[in-house]
C-alpha positions as CSV (number, residue, x, y, z in Angstrom):
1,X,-32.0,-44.7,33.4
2,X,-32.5,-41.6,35.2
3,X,-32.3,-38.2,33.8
4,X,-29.4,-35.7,33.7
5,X,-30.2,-31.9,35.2
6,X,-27.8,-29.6,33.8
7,X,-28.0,-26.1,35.5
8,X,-26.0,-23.0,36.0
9,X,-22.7,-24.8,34.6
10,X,-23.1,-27.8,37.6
11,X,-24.0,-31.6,36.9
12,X,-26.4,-32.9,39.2
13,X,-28.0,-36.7,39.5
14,X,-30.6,-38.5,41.5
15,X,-29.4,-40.0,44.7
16,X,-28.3,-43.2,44.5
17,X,-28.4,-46.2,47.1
18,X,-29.1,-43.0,49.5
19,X,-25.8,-40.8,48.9
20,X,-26.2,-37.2,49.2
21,X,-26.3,-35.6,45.6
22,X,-22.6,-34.9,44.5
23,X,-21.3,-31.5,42.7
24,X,-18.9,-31.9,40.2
25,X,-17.4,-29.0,39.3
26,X,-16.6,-27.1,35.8
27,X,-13.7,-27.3,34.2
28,X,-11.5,-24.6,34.9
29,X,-11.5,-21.0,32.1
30,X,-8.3,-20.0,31.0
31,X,-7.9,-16.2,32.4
32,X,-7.6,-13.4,30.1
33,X,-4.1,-11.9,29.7
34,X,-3.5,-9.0,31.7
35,X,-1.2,-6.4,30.4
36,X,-0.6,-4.2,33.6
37,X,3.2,-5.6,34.0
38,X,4.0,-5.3,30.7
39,X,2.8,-1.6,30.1
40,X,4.8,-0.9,33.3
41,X,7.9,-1.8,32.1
42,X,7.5,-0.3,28.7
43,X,5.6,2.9,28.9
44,X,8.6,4.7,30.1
45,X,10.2,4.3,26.4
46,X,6.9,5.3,24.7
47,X,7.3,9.2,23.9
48,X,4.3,11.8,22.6
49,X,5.2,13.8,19.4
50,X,3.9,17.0,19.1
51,X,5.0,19.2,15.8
52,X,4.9,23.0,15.4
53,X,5.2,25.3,12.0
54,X,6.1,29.2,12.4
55,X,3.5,31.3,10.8
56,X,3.6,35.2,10.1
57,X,1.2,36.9,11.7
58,X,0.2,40.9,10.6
59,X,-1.4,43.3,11.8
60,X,-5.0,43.0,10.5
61,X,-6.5,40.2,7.5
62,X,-7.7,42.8,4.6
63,X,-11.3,43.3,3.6
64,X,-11.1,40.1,1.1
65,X,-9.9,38.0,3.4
66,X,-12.5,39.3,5.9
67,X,-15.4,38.6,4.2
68,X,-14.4,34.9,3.3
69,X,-14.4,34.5,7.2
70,X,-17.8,35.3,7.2
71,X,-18.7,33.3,4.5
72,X,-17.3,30.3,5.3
73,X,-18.3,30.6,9.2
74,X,-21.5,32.2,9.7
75,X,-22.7,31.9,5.9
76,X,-23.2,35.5,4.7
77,X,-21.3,38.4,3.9
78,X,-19.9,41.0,6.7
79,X,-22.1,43.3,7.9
80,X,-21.8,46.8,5.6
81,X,-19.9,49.6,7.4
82,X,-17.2,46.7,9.6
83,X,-15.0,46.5,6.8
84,X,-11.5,47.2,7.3
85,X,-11.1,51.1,5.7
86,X,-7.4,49.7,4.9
87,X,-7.7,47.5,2.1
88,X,-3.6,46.9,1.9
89,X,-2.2,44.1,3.7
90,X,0.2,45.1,5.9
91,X,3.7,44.4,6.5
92,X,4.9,40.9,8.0
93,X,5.5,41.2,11.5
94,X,7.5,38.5,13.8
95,X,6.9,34.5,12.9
96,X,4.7,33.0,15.1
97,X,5.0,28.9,16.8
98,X,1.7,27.3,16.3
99,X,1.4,23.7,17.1
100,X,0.6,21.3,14.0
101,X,-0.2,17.8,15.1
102,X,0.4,15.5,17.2
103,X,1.5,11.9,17.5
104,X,3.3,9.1,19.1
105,X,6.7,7.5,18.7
106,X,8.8,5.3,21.1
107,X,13.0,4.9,21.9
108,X,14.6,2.9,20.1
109,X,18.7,3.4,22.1
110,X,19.3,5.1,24.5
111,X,21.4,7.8,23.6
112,X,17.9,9.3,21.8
113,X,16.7,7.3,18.2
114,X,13.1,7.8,18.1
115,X,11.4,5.8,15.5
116,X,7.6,7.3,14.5
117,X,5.6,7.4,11.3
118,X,7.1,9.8,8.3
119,X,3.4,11.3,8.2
120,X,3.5,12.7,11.7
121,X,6.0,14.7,11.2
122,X,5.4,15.6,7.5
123,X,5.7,19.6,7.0
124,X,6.6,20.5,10.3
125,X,9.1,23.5,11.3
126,X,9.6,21.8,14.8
127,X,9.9,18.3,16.5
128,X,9.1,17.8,20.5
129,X,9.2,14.8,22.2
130,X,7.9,14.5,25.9
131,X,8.6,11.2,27.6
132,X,6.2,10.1,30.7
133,X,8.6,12.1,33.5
134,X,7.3,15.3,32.1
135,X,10.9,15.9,30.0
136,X,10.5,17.3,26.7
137,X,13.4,17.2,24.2
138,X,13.7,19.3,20.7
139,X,14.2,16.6,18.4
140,X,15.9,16.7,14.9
141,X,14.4,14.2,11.8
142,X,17.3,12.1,10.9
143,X,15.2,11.1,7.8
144,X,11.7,10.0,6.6
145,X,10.2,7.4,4.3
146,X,7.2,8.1,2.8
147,X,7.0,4.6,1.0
148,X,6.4,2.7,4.1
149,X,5.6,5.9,6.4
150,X,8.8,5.0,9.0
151,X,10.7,8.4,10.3
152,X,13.9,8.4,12.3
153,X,14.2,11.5,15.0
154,X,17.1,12.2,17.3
155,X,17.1,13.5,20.9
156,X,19.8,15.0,23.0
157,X,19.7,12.4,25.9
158,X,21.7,9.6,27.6
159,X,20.7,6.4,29.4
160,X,17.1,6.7,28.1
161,X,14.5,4.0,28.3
162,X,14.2,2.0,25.6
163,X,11.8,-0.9,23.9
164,X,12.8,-4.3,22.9
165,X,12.7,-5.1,19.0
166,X,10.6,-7.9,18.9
167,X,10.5,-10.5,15.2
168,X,7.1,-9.1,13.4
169,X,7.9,-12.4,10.8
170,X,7.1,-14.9,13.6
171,X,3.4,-13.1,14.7
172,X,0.5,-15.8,14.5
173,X,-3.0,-14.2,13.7
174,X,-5.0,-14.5,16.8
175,X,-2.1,-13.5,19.4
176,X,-2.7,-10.9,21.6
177,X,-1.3,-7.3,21.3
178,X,-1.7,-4.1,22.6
179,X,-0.5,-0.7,21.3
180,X,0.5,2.5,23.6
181,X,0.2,6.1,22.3
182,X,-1.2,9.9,22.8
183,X,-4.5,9.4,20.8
184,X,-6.4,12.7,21.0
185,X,-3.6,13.8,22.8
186,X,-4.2,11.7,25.8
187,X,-0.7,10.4,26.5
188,X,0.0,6.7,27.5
189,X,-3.3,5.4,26.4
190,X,-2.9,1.6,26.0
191,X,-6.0,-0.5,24.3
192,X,-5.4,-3.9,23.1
193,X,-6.4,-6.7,21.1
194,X,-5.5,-9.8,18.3
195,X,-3.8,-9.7,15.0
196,X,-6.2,-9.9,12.5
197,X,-3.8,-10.9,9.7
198,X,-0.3,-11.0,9.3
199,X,0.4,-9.6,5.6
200,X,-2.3,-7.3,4.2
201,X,-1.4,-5.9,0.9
202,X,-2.3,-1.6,1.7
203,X,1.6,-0.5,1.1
204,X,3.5,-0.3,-1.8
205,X,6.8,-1.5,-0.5
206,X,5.5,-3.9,2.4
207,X,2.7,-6.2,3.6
208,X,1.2,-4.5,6.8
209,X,0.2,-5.9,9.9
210,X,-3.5,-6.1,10.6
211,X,-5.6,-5.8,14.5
212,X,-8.3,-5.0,15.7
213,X,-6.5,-2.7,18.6
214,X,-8.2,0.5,19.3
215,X,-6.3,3.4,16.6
216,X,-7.3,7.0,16.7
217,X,-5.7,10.2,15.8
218,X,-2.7,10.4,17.8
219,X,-2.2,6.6,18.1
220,X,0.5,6.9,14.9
221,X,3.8,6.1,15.3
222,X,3.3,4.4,18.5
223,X,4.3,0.9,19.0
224,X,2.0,-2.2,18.7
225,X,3.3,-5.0,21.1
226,X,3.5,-8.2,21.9
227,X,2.8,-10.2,25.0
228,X,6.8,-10.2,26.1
229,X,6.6,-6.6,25.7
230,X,8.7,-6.9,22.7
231,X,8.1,-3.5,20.0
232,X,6.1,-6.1,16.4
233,X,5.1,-3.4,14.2
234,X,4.7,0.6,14.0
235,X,0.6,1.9,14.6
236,X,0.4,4.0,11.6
237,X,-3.3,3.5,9.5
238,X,-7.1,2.9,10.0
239,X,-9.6,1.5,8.0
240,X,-12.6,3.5,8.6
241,X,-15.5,5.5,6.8
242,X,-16.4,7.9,9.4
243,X,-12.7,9.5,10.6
244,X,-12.8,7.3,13.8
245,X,-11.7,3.4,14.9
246,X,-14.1,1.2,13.4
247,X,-12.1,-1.8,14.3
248,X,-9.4,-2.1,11.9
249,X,-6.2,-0.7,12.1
250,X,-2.7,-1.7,10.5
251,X,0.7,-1.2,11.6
252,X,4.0,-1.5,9.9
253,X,5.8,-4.9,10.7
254,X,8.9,-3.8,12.7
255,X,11.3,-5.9,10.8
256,X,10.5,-4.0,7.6
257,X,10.8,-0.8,10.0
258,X,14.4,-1.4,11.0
259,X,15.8,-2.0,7.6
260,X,14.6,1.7,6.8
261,X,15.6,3.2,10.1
262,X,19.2,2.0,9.3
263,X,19.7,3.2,6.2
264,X,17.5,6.8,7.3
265,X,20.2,6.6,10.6
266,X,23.3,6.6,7.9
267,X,22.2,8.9,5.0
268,X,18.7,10.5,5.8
269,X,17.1,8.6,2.9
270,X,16.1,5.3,1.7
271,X,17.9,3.7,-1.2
272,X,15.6,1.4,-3.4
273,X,16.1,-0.5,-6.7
274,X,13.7,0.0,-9.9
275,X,14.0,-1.7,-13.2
276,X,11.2,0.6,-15.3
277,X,8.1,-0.9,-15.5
278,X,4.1,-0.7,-14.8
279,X,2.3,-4.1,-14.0
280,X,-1.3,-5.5,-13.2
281,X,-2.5,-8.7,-11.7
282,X,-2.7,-11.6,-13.3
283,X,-6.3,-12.9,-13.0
284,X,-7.6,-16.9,-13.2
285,X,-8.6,-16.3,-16.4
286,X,-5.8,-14.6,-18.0
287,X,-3.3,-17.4,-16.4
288,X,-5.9,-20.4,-17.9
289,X,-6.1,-18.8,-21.6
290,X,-2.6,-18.5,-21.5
291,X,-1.6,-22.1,-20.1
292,X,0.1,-20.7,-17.3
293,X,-0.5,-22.7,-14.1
294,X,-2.4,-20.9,-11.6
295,X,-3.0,-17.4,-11.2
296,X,0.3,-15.9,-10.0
297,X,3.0,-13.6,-11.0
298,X,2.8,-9.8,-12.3
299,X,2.0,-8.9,-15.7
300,X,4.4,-6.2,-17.2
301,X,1.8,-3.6,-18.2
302,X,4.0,-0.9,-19.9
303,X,7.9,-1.1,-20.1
304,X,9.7,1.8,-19.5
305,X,11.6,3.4,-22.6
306,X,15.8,3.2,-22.4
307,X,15.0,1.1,-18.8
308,X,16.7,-1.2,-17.3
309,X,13.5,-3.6,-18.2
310,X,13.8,-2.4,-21.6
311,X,17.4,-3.6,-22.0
312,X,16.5,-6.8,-20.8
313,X,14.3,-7.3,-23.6
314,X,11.1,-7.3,-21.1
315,X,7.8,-6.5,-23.0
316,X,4.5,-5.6,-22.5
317,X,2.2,-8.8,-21.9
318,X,5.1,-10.4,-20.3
319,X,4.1,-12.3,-17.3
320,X,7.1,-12.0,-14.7
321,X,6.7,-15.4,-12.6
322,X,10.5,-15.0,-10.7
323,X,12.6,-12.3,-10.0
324,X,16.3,-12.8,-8.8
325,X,15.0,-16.6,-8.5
326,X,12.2,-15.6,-5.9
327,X,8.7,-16.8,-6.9
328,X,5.8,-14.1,-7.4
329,X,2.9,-15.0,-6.3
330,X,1.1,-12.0,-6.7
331,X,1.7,-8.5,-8.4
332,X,2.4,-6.9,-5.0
333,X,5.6,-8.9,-4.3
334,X,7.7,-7.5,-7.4
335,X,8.0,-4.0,-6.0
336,X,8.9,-5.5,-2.8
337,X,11.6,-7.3,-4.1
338,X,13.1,-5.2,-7.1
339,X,12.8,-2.3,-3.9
340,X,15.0,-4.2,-1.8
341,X,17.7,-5.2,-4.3
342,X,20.6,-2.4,-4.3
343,X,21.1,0.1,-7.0
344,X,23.6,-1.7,-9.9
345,X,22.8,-5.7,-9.3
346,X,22.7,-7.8,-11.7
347,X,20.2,-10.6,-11.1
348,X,17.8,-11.8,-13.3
349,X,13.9,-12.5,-14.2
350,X,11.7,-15.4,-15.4
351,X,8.8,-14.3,-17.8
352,X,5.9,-16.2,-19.3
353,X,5.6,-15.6,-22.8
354,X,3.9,-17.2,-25.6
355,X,3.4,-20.5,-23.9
356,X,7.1,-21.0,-22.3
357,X,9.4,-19.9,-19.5
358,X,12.1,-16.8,-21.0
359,X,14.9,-16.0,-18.7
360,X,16.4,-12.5,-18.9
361,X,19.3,-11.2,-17.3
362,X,19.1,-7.7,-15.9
363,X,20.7,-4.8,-14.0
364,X,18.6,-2.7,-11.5
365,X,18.9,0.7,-11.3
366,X,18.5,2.9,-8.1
367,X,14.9,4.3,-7.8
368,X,14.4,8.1,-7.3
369,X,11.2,9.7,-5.4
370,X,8.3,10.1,-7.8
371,X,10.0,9.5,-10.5
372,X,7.4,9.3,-14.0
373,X,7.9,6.6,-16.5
374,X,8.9,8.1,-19.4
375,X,7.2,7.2,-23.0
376,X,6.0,9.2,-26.2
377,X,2.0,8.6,-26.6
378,X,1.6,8.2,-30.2
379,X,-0.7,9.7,-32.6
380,X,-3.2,7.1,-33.9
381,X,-4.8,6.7,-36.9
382,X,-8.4,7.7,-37.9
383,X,-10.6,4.4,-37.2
384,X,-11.4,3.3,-40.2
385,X,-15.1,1.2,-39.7
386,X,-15.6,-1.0,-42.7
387,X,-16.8,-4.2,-43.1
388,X,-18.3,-6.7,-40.7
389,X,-16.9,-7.2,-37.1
390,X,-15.4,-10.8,-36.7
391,X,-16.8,-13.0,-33.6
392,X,-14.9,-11.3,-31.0
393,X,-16.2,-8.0,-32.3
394,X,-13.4,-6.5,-33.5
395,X,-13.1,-4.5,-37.2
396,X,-9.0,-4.0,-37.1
397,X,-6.4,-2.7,-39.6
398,X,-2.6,-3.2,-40.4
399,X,-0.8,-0.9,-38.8
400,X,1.6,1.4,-40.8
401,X,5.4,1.0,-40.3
402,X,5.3,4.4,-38.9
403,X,3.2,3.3,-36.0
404,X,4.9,0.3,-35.5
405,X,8.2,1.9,-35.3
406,X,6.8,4.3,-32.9
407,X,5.4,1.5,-30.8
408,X,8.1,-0.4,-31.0
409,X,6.6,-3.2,-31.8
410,X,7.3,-5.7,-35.3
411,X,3.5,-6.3,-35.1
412,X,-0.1,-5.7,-34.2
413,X,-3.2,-4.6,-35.9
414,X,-5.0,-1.4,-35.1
415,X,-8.6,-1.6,-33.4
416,X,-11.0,0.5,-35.5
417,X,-14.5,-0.6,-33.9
418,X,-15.3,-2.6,-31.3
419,X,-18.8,-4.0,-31.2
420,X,-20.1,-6.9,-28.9
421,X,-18.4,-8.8,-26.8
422,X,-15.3,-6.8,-27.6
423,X,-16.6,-3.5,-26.6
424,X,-18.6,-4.9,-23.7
425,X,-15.1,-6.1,-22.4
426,X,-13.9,-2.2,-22.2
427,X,-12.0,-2.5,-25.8
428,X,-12.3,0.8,-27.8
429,X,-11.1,2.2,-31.4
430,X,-7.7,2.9,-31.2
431,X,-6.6,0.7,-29.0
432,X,-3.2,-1.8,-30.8
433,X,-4.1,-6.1,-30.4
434,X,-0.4,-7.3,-30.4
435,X,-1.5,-11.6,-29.2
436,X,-3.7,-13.7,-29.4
437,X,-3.6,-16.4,-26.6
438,X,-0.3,-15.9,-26.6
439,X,0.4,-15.9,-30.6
440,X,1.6,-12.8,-32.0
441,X,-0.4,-10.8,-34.8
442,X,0.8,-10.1,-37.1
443,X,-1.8,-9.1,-40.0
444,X,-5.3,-7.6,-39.6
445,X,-6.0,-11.1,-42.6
446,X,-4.1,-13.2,-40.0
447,X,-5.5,-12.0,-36.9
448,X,-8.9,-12.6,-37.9
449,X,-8.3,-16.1,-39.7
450,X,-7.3,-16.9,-36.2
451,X,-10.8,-15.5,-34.7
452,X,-12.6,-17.9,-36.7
453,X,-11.0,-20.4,-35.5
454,X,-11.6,-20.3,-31.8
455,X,-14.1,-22.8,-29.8
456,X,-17.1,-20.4,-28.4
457,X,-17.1,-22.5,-25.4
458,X,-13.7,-21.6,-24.4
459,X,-13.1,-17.8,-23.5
460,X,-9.9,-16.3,-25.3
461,X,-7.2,-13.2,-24.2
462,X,-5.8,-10.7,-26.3
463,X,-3.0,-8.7,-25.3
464,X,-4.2,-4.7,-25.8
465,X,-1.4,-1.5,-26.0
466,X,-3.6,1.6,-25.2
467,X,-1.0,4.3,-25.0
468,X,2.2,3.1,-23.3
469,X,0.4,0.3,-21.1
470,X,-0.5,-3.5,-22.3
471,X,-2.8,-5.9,-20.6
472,X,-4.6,-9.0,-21.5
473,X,-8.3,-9.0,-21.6
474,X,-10.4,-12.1,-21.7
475,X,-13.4,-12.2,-24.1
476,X,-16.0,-14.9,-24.9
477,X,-16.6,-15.5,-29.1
478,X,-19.7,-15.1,-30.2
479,X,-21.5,-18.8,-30.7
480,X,-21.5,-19.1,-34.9
């Protein structure tokens, strides 16, 4: 059989019965998308942000001030004999514009809602927005959101361009977008690229949009688009360890976007619910040693005193599979969902706890900005350090009814050395064991009849209260 020759993408093959060697050509590459059209018809409705703050200006910095200057720019102190003679400051003379930032944002009606990240125009004094013909409007912020860095502005206009709200919960990873803003102040800059990932967990309140489209200073609160042109998500982060692009950037999903736009449109804030509590993940281990199937759901960490979690009986240790009937599958969507549930609701919540499914109704409360968990961190006893550890490597105590009132708990022993395995897993004096895979303790006596006990080749969890937080912590028993 004759030989193949396979060169510069063209099959060739020896003549046969004396035809001329025949070409056959390669199959045909799909073209890269071009964007041109689409950044035609959209640009228009993509507006740079540029914000301002007034600053008084006087007549001359003193001498203090002074010599900081040139300590901080040329590394020394000012030359003797240049000092100001006038050591007083003087009297504040007319405020002064100074621009602050600047950013990107895009027109969301046409009569003049600009939607933009809460971050670009955090602290300023004054709003402008300049659309591509050269106009520049004073704009007023309707409302910002911090939480999920979405800010509504308004402009005087009519009959303004606007973008197309696209559906961010139907974007695949590996479509094409491409993002126009001002970065570095260079307005209508477009780059483009893929999604990454669809749902990465860097906000509090909602999953974020991952790509690898070019994101610099400037590039926030422009939109990231898709291939019909269509507004997917808000540019508003980067992932980076030197200041600049490094090929990551995230963008809030557009969905999520609008629901806070609305409400910022209507009142100028953001109405979310809260029910009072601190959680942690629930790891493979912890979900194994306690029999629950497969790592999933939030553990409640610390339970807000006279909260709404409270009330319902939720405790520390609790693992909180369902909320409202939706599954949680990790310790992310909790906040998510108790967020979006309005003020007064009464719904309910499914908790793991000591080896079975609790349900607990409960009424959410409305959340307020910053607001502390409140809770009494209670004295503790002096350790007390006698006798031998047991083979977790705990020496514990009873706890007095004092500290258990204050605890609020029926009862727990008090840690008062932790040796071994037990300090090796981060457990300290002090520190309140309340279960032990998943059976309460109730007696230093009972809590360590229960030690001996345990297989050495399977790993255990205690439940630990250190201050106002819980958490379960695996440890291995030492062999016997």
């Amino acid at each position: 059989m004759s030989a193949l020759l396979i060169s510069a993408g063209v099959l060739f093959a020896p003549a046969l019965m004396g035809a001329a060697p025949a070409a056959v050509a390669a199959p045909a590459v799909a073209g890269l998308p071009d964007f041109a059209d689409i950044v035609d018809r959209v640009s228009p409705a993509v507006v740079n942000i540029r914000t301002t703050e007034r600053l008084k200006m006087r007549d001359m910095p003193d001498e203090d001030e002074m010599q900081e200057f040139f300590r901080r720019f040329f590394g020394g102190q000012m030359p003797r004999g240049q000092a100001p003679r006038n050591n007083r400051r003087q009297a504040p003379q007319q405020e002064q514009e100074v621009q602050r930032g600047v950013g990107s944002g895009f027109i969301i009606s046409a009569d003049g809602y600009v939607l933009t990240n809460a971050h670009v125009v955090a602290g300023a004094d004054e709003v402008y927005v300049t659309l591509t013909d050269k106009r520049e409007f004073k704009a007023k912020v309707l409302g910002s959101d911090v939480s999920t860095d979405v800010a509504v502005l308004k402009i005087d206009g009519a009959r303004l361009p606007v973008l197309t709200i696209g559906d961010s919960s139907k974007i695949r990873p590996g479509e094409w977008v491409l993002a126009i803003g001002s970065p570095f102040n260079l307005e209508s800059t477009v780059t483009a690229g893929i999604i990454s990932a669809k749902a990465r967990d860097t906000g509090e309140y909602l999953p974020l949009i991952q790509s690898d489209v070019a994101v610099n200073p400037g590039n926030s609160g422009g939109p990231l688009l898709n291939m019909r042109g269509e507004v997917i998500g808000i540019n508003s982060q980067i992932a980076t360890l030197s200041g600049g692009y490094n090929g990551i950037s995230f963008a809030v999903p557009i969905d999520e976007a609008m629901r806070v736009a609305d409400q910022l449109k209507k009142s100028g804030k953001v109405t979310r619910g809260r029910i009072g509590i601190s959680l942690s993940e629930v790891s493979r281990e912890v979900a194994d040693a306690l029999g629950l199937k497969g790592a999933r759901g939030a553990e409640v960490a610390m339970v807000e005193e006279g909260g709404p979690a409270a009330k319902a009986g939720l405790k520390p240790g609790d693992i909180i599979v369902k909320f409202g009937g939706a599954e949680i599958a990790r310790s992310t969507d909790l906040p998510r969902l108790v967020g979006n549930t309005a003020p007064n609701t009464k719904t309910s919540v499914t908790v793991w706890r000591e080896g079975a499914m609790v349900d607990l109704p409960i009424t959410v409360a409305e959340r307020e900005s910053d607001q502390p968990t409140k809770g009494k961190p209670g004295e503790r006893s002096k350790p007390k350090a006698e006798g031998p550890s047991n083979a977790l490597g705990f020496k514990v105590s009873d706890l007095t009814a004092a500290q258990r009132k204050e605890l609020g708990v029926t009862g727990g022993v008090m840690v008062d050395a932790a040796e071994g395995r037990a300090a090796g897993a981060g457990l300290r004096p002090g520190d309140v064991l309340l279960q032990l895979n998943s059976t309460a303790i109730v007696s230093a006596a009972q809590f360590n009849a229960m030690v001996s006990k345990l297989d050495p080749a399977k790993p255990a969890v205690v439940l630990v209260r250190r201050g106002e937080a819980a958490s379960h912590i695996v440890i291995r028993p030492a062999a016997k």
